[in-house]
N, C-alpha and C positions, 0 to 999 in steps of 0.2 A: 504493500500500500504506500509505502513510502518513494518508492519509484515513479513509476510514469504508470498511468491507468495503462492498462491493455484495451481497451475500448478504441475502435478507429470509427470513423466517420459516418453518421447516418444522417436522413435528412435534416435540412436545414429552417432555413426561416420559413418558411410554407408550411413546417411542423405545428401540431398541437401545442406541443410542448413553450414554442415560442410566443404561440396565441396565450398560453398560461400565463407565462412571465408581461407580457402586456397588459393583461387585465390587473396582473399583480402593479405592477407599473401604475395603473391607474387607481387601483386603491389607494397604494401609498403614496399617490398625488393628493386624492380624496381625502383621507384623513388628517392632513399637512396643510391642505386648504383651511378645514373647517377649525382646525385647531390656530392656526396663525388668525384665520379674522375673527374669531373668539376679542384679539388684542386690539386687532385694527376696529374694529364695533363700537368696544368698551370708549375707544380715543373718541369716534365719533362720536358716541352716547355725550361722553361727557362737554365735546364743545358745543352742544345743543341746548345743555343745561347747565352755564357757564356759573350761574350764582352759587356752585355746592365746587368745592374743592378748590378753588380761586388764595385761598390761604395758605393752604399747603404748599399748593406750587411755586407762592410768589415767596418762600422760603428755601424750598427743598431742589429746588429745579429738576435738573436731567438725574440725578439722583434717587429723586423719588420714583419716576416715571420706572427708571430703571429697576426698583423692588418690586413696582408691581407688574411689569411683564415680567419679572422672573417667578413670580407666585404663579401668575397665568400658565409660565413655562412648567413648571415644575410640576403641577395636577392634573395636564393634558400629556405629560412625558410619559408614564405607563400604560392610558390606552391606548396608546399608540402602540407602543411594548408588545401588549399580549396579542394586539394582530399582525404585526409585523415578523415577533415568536413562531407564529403560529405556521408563517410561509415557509419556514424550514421545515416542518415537518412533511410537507406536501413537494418540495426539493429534496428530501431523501429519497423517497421515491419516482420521482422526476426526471430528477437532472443526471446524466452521465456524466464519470468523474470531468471526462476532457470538456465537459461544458458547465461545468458547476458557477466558472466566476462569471460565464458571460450570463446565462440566467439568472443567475441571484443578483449579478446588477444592472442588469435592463430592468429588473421588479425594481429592487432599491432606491433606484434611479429618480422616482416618481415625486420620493420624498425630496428631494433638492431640487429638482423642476417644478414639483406646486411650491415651495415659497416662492423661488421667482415668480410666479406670476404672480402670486395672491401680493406680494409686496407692490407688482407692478401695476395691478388693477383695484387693489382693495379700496385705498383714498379713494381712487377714481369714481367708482362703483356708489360710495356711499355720498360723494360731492354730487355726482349727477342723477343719483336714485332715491338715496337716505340711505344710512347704515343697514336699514332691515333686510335691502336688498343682497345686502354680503353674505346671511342666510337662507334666503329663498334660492339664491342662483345655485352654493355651492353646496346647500342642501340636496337640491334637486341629485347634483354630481352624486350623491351617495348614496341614493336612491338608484341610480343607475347600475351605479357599480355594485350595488347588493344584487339587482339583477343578475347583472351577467355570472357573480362569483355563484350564485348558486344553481345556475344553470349551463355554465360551461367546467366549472371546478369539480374534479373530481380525485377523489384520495391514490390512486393510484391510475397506472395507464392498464389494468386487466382488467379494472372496471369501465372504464370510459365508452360510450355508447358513439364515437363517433372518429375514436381514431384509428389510421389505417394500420395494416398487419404489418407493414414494413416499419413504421415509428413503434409499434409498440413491441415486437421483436428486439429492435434496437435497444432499447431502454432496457428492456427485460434480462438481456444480454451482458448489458455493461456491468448494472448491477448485481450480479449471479452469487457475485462472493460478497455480497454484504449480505449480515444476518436480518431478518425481517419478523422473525417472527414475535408474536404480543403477547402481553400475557406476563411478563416476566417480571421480578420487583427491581426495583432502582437500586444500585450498588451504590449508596451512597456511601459507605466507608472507603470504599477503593475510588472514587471520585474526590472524597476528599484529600486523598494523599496520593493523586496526581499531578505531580507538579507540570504537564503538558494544558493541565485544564486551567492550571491557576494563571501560566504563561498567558492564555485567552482572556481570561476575568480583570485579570491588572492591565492587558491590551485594550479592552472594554473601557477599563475606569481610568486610563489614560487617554484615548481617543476622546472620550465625551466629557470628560472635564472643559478641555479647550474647545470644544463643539458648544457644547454649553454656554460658554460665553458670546462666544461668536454669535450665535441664536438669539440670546438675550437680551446682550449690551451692545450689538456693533451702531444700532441706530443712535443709541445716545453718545455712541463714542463719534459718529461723524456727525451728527449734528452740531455737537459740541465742542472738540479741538478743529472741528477741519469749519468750523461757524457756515454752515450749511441750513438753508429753508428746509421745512419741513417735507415740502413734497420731493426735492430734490432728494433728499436723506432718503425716502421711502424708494425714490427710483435704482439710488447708489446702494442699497442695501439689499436688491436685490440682486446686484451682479454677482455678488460673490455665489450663490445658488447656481445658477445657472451654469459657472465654471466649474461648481461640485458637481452637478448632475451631466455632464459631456465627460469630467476624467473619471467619474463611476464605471460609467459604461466603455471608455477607452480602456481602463484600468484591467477590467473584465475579461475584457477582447485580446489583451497584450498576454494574461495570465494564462490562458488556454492556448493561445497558441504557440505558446514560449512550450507548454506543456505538450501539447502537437505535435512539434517538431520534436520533442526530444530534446530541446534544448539545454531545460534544467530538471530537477528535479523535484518532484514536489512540495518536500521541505525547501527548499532555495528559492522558490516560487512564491512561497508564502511568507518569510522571512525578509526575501527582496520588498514586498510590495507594502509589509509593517513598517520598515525599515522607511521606506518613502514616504509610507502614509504620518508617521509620527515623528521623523527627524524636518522634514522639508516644512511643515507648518511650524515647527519649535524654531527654526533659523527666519522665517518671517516675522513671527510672533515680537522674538530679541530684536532685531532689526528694525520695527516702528517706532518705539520712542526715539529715533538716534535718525529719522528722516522726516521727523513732525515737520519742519518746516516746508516740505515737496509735496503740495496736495498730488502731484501726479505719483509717483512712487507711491506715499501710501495708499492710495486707491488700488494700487496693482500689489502691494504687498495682501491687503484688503479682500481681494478679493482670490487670492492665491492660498491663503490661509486655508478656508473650508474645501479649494478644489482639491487641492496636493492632500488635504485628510482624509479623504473620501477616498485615496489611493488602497487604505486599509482595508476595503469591502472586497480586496482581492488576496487580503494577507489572513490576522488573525479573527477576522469575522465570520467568515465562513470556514473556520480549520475543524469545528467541531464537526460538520461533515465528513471529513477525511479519519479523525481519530475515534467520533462514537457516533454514524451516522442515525442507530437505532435511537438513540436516546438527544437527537438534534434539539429536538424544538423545548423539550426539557432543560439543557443547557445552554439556549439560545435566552430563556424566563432568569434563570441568573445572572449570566452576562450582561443582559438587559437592566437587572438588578444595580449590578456594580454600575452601569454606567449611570443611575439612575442615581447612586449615593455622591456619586462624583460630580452631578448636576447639580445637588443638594450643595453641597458643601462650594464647588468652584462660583457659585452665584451667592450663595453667602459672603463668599473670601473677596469676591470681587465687589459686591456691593460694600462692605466693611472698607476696603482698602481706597477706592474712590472717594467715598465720603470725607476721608482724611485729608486728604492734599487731591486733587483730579489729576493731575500730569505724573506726579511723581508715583500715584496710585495706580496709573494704570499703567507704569513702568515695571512697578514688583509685581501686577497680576502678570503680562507678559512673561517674566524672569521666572516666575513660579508656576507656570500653565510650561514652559521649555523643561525643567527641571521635572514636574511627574511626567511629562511624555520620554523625557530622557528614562527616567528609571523603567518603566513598563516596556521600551523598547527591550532596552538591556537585558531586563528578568525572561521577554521573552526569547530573543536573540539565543537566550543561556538555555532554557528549558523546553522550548518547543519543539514540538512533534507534527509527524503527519502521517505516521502507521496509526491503523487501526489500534486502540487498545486491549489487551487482552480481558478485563475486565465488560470492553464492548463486544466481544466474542458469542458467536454461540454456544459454547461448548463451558464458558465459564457463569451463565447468567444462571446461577443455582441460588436459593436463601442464605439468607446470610446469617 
């Protein structure tokens, strides 16, 4: 398992399988929508009803704004979680090894393509409609995509009513030597004291620490040092998404065929693309206090940040496929976990430390978001895996 899948080539984009990962795409567009103008609403709510909060603001300024999209952020961060979770477990069964990165992030993908847009039309939306309209429209979007997900999603390709013999051959094929069957209990003692799993979890809660903020705060951070209009900010805040969601799916694309070819190996593959995903946003990150002065530079450090992290959805985010595919989406709910306490804590640490000095404050968030990406690089660099594990085996999933 640690080699090169033995899996060669079946069909392609005209696959099922690829109609999957788009609808998945379109969920995690969907849910990224509704959850960003949750924020954008609330702003509007409140300039409509200008005589309630008028005190707060003309003390607290980008400051406060900033605590409470992070509150917003941080209550809509797990339902997101448990459906996002949940698409692993439907890519165990799915996705052939040699195409695991590019499926799981064309799905992925959806969630940094709907911020950009909801940043890019949300204002708009509620200037030219009223805010209510930022729920009917992308309400309706989830309505849709409940549609399709339960009429074209199915748990595996032996059930599916509509795909051909040759894709489901295919799949059926690659996957032969993973274990499948259910039924079994969780080894959670031998889960614990893998350190290839924990390499993943500290990848998790270093990736979205600095995700975290970037989500959170980048609008109060260019409003504010870069003295940027409102709407402008909303427009500039959305490019960084957009360049997350094209190197998702370049990222994807490059892992599998690195894999293809034979070129590397599957630990190297994965490892390479950690390695990218968490050092190249840590060397941006240091880098913007020390170019404040260059609105063009930090725009482009700006918007490099969240692209070059997103490099990770081809390293440690999907490794748990590779090492306990049966127990995916199980350890996809923890990971999820850790990135979850990391969101907690890096929007704390960064509301705290702004409040104090704004310049100097968001030079130690920077210095301190480089520093845990630095260590979880390292931890995993040191301990990661991408053999199957024996405790994910069939032969060892006995009571414990």
């Amino acid at each position: 398992m640690d080699g090169k899948p033995a899996t060669r080539k079946g069909p392609d984009f005209c696959s099922l399988r690829y109609g999957l990962a788009l609808i998945m795409h379109f969920s995690n567009f969907t849910m990224i929508t509704q959850r960003v103008s949750l924020s954008i609403a609330i702003i509007a709510m409140v300039n409509t009803t200008q005589q309630q909060g008028l005190s707060n603001a003309s003390t607290e300024g980008p400051v406060a704004d900033a605590f409470n999209n992070s509150s917003i952020s941080i209550k809509e961060f797990d339902t997101k979680g448990m459906a996002w979770t949940g698409q692993f477990t439907i890519w165990a069964k799915w996705a052939p090894p040699l195409e695991r990165s590019k499926l799981t992030t064309i799905a992925g993908s959806g969630s940094a393509f709907g911020s950009f847009i909801i940043l890019c039309v949300g204002g708009l939306i509620s200037q030219a409609l009223s805010w209510p309209f930022i729920f009917y429209i992308f309400g309706s979007t989830g309505c849709v995509c409940c549609l399709l997900w339960f009429t074209v999603i199915y748990d595996d390709p032996m059930h599916h009513p509509c795909i051909s013999v040759r894709e489901k051959e295919h799949i059926l094929s690659s996957l032969a030597q993973q274990p499948s069957s259910p039924g079994r209990a969780v080894p959670i003692k031998a889960m614990v004291t893998c350190l290839p799993l924990w390499a993943i979890f500290l990848g998790f809660f270093s990736h979205f620490w600095l995700c975290t903020i970037i989500l959170t705060y980048l609008p109060t951070y260019i409003s504010t040092l870069l003295h940027v209009n409102i709407r402008d900010s909303g427009v500039l805040s959305s490019l960084p998404f957009i360049a997350a969601a094209s190197c998702t799916i370049l990222g994807g694309q490059l892992a599998d065929f690195l894999l293809s070819r034979n070129l590397l190996r599957l630990i190297t593959v994965r490892k390479l693309f950690s390695s990218l995903g968490l050092l190249l946003p840590s060397i941006c990150a240091v880098a913007l206090p020390f170019v404040a002065s260059s609105y063009v530079i930090t725009i482009i450090l700006l918007i490099l940040i969240p692209g070059t992290s997103n490099l990770c959805d081809s390293g440690f985010i999907i490794n748990t496929l590779d090492i306990a595919p049966r127990y995916a989406s199980f350890l996809m709910g923890i990971s999820r976990g850790f990135g979850l306490i990391a969101g907690i804590i890096s929007s704390t640490a960064t509301g705290f430390l702004i409040s104090q000095d704004f310049e100097s404050g968001w030079r130690n968030v920077f210095f301190l978001s480089a520093a845990v990406n630095m260590f979880g690089l390292v931890f995993y660099l040191t301990f990661g895996q991408a053999e199957l594990q024996d405790w994910a085996k069939e032969r060892t999933l006995t009571r414990l």
